[in-house]
C-alpha positions as a Markdown table, in Angstrom:
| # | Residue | x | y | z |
|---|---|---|---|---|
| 1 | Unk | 6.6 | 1.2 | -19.2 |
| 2 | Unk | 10.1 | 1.8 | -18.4 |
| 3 | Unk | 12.5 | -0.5 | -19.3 |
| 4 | Unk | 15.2 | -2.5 | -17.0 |
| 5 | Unk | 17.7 | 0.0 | -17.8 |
| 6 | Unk | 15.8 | 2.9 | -16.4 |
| 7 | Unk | 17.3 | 5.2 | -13.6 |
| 8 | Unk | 15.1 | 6.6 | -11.4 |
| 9 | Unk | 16.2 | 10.3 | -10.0 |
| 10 | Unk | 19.8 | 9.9 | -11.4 |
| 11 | Unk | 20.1 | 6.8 | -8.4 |
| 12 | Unk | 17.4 | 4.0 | -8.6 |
| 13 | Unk | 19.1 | 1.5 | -11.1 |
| 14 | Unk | 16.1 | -0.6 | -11.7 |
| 15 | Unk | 16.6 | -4.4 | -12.1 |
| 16 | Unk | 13.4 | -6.0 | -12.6 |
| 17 | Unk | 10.0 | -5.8 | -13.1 |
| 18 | Unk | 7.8 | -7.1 | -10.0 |
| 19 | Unk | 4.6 | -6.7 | -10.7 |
| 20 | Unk | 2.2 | -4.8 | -13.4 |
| 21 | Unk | -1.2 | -3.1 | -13.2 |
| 22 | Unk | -3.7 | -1.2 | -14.2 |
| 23 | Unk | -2.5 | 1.8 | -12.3 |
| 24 | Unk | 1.5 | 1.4 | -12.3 |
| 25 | Unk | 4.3 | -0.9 | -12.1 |
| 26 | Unk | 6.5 | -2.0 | -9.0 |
| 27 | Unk | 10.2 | -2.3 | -9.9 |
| 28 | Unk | 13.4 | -4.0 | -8.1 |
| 29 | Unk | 15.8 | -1.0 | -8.0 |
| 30 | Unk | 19.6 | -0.7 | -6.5 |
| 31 | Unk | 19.9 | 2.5 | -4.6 |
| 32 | Unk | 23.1 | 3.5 | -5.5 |
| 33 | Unk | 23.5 | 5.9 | -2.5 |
| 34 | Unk | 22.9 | 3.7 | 0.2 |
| 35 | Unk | 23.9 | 0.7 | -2.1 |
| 36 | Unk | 21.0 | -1.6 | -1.3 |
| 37 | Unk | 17.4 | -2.9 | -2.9 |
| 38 | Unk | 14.1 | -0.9 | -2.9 |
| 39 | Unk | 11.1 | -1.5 | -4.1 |
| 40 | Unk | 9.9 | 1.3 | -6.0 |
| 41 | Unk | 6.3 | 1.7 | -7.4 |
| 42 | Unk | 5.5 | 4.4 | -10.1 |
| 43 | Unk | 2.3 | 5.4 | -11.4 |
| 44 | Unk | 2.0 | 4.2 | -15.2 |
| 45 | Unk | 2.6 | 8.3 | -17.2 |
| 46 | Unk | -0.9 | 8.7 | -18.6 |
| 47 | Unk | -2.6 | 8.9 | -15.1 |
| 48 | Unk | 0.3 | 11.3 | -13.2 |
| 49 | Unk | -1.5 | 14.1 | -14.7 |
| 50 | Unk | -5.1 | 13.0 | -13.3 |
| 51 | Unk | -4.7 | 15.5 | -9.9 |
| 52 | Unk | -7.3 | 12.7 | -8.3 |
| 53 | Unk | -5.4 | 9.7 | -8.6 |
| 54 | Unk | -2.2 | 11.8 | -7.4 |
| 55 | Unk | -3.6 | 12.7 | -4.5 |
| 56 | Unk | -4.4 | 9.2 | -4.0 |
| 57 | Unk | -1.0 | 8.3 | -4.9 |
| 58 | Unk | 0.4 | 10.7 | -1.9 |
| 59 | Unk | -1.8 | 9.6 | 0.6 |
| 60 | Unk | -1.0 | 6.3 | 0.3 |
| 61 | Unk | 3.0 | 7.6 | 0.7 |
| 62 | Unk | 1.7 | 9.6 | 3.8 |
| 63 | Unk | -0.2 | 6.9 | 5.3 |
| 64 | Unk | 2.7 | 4.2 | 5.3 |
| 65 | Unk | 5.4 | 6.4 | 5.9 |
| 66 | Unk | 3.8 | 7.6 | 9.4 |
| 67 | Unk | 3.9 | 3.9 | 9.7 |
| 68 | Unk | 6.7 | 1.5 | 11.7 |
| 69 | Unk | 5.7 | -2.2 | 12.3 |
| 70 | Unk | 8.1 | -5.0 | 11.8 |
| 71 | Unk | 4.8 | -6.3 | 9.6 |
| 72 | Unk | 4.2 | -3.4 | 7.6 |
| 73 | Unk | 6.3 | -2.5 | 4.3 |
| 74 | Unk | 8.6 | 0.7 | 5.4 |
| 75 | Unk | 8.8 | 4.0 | 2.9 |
| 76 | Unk | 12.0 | 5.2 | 2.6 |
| 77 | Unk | 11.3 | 8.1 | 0.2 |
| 78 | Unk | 8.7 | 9.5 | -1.9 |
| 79 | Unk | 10.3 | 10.9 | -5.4 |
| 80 | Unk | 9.5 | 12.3 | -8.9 |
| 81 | Unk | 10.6 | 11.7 | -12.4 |
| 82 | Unk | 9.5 | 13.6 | -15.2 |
| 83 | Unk | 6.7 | 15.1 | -13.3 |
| 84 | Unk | 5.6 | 11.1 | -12.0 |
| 85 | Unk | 5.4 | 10.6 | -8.7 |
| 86 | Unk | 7.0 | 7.3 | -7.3 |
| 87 | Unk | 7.1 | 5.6 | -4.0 |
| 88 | Unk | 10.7 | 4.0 | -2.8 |
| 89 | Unk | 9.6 | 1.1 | 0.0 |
| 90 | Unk | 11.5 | -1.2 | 1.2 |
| 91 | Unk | 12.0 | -4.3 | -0.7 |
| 92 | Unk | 10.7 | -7.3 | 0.4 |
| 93 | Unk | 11.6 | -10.8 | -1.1 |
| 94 | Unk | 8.5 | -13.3 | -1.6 |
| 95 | Unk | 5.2 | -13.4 | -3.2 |
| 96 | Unk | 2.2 | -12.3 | -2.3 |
| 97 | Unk | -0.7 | -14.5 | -0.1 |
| 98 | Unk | -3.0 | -15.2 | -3.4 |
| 99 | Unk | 0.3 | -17.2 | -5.4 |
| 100 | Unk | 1.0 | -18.4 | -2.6 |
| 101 | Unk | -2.7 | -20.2 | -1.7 |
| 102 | Unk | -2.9 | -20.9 | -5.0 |
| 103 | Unk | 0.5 | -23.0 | -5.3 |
| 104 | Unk | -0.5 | -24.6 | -1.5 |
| 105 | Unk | -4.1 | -26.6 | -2.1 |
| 106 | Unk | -5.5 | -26.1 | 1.1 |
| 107 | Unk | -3.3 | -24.3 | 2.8 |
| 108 | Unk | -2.2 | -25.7 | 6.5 |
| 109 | Unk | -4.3 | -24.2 | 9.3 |
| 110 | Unk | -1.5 | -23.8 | 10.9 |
| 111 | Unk | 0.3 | -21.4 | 8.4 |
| 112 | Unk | -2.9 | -19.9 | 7.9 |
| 113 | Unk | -3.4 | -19.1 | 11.4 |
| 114 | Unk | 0.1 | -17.5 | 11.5 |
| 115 | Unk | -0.6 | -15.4 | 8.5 |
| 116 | Unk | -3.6 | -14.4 | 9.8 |
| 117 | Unk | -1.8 | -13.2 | 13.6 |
| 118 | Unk | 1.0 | -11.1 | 11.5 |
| 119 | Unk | -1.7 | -9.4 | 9.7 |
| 120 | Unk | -4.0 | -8.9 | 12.4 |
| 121 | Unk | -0.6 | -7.5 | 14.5 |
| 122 | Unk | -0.3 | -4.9 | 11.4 |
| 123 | Unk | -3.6 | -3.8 | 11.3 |
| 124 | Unk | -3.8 | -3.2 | 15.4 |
| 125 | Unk | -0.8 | -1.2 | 14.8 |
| 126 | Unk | -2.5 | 1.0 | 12.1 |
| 127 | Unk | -5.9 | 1.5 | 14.0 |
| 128 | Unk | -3.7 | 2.4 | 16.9 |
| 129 | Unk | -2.2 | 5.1 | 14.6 |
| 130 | Unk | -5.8 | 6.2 | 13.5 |
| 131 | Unk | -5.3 | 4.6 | 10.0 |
| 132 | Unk | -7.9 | 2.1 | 8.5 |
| 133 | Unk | -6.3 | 0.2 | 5.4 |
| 134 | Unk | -10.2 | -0.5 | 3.8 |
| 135 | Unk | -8.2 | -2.7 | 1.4 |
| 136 | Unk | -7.3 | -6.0 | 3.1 |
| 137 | Unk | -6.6 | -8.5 | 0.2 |
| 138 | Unk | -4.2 | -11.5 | -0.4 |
| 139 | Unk | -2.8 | -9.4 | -3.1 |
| 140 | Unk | -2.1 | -6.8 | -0.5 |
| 141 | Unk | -0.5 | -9.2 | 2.1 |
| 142 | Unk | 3.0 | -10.2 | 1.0 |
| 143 | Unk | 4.9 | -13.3 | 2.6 |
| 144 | Unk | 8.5 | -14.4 | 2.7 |
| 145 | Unk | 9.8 | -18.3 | 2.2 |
| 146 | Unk | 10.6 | -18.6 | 5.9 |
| 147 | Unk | 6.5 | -17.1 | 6.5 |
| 148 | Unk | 7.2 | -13.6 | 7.4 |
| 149 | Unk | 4.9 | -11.3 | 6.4 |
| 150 | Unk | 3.8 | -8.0 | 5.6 |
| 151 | Unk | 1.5 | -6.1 | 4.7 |
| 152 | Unk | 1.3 | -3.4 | 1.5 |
| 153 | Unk | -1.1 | -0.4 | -0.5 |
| 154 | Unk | -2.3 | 1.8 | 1.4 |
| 155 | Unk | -4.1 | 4.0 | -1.5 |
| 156 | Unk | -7.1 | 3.4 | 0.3 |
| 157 | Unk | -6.0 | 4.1 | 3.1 |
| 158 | Unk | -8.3 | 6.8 | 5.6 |
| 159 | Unk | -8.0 | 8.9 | 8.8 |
| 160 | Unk | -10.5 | 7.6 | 11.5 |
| 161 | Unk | -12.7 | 10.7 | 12.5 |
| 162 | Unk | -11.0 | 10.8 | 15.5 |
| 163 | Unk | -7.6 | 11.1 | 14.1 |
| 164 | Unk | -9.0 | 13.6 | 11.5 |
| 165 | Unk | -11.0 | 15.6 | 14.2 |
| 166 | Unk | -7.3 | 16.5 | 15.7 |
| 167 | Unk | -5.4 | 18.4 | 12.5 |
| 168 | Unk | -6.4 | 21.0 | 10.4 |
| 169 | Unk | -8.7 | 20.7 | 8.6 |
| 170 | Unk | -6.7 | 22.3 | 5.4 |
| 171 | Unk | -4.2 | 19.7 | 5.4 |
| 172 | Unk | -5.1 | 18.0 | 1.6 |
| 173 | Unk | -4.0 | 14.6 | 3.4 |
| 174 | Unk | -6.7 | 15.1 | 5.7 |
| 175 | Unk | -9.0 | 16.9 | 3.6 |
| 176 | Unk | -9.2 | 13.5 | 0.7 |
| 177 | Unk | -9.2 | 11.0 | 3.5 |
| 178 | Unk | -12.6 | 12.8 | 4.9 |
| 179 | Unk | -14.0 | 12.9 | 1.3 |
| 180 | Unk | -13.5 | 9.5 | 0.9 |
| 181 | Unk | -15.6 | 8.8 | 3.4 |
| 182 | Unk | -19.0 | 10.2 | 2.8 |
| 183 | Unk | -21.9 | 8.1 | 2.5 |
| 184 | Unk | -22.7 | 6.5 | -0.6 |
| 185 | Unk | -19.0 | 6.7 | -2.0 |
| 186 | Unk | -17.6 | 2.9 | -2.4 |
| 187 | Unk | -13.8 | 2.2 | -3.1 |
| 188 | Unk | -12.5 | -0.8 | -2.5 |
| 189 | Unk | -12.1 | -4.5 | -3.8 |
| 190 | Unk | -15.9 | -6.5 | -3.6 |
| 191 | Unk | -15.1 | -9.4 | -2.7 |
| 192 | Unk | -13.0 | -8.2 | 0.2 |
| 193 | Unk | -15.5 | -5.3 | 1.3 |
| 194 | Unk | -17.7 | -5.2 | 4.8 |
| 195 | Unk | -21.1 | -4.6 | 4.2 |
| 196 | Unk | -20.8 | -1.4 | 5.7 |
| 197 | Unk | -17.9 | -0.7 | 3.0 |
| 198 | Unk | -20.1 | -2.0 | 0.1 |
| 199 | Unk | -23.2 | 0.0 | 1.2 |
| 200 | Unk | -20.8 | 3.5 | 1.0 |
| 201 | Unk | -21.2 | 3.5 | 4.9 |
| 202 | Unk | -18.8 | 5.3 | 7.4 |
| 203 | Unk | -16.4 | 2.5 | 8.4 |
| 204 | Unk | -13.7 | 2.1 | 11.0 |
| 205 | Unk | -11.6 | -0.3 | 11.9 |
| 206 | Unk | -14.4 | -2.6 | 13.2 |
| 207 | Unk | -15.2 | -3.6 | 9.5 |
């Protein structure tokens, strides 16, 4: 794990350490070009050289930087340091939805029903844009003091046919977001999943 001294690309001055997991770490950085905060996730070192999980790693960069909704967490840049990819997002002040359900026992139905309208505004916005997220989670959905929120990770992220039926067919993005959609593969969280998801069906943005 880096440490809070780290520089990322000779510019990222990271600052903190926002969150930890089995796959990599999100860091609070200072971009020193541009002088403000970023967000930057890396991929921990022992899985940049899996090709897989890289691929994965890039498509999620590709999915959410074709993305531009006020309720969606912007990409600025997608980098590399010592052969590990890293994504630079925007950063985003606030925890995510399961701290903050867990610290608010129940949660208000109206907050909840505001929450739920920003998300479901992201989501439109994606499907319109022939991307299906296939990992809607309170760990994904992120959410400021003042209740603004957005949603994050797209490393699940896939084409819709449609979309895909349009570009070449060669393009790697497009080429892993049709393999990850043959029947019988399951990705995903379970407890979050549509049956069709669970079963290794097609989905779409109906489930």
């Amino acid at each position: 794990c880096w440490m809070s001294d780290q520089v990322f690309s000779g510019k990222y001055i990271v600052q903190e350490v926002l969150a930890k997991g089995g796959m990599g770490v999100i860091y609070k950085a200072l971009d020193q070009t541009l002088n403000r905060v970023v967000a930057i996730k890396a991929v921990h070192e022992h899985l940049s050289g899996d090709p897989s999980f890289t691929a994965r790693f890039l498509r999620e960069a590709r999915a959410m930087a074709r993305l531009d909704h006020h309720n969606i967490v912007t990409i600025h840049a997608v980098e590399e340091e010592h052969g590990t990819p890293y994504i630079v997002m925007e950063y985003f002040p606030g925890g995510n939805l399961r701290s903050f359900m867990q610290a608010r026992k129940p949660v208000p139905i109206r907050t909840s029903l505001d929450i739920a309208r920003q998300v479901a505004e992201a989501l439109a916005y994606a499907h319109d844009q022939g991307i299906v997220h296939r990992d809607i989670k309170p760990e994904n959905i992120m959410r400021r003091p003042d209740g603004y929120v957005k949603l994050l990770d797209f490393g699940l992220a896939k084409l819709t046919q449609v979309e895909a039926d349009t570009k070449d067919l060669n393009d790697e993005a497009v080429t892993q977001s049709l393999l990850l959609t043959q029947p019988g593969l399951v990705m995903g969280t379970i407890a979050y999943m549509s049956p069709e998801q669970a079963r290794g069906q097609r989905v779409d943005q109906r489930t």
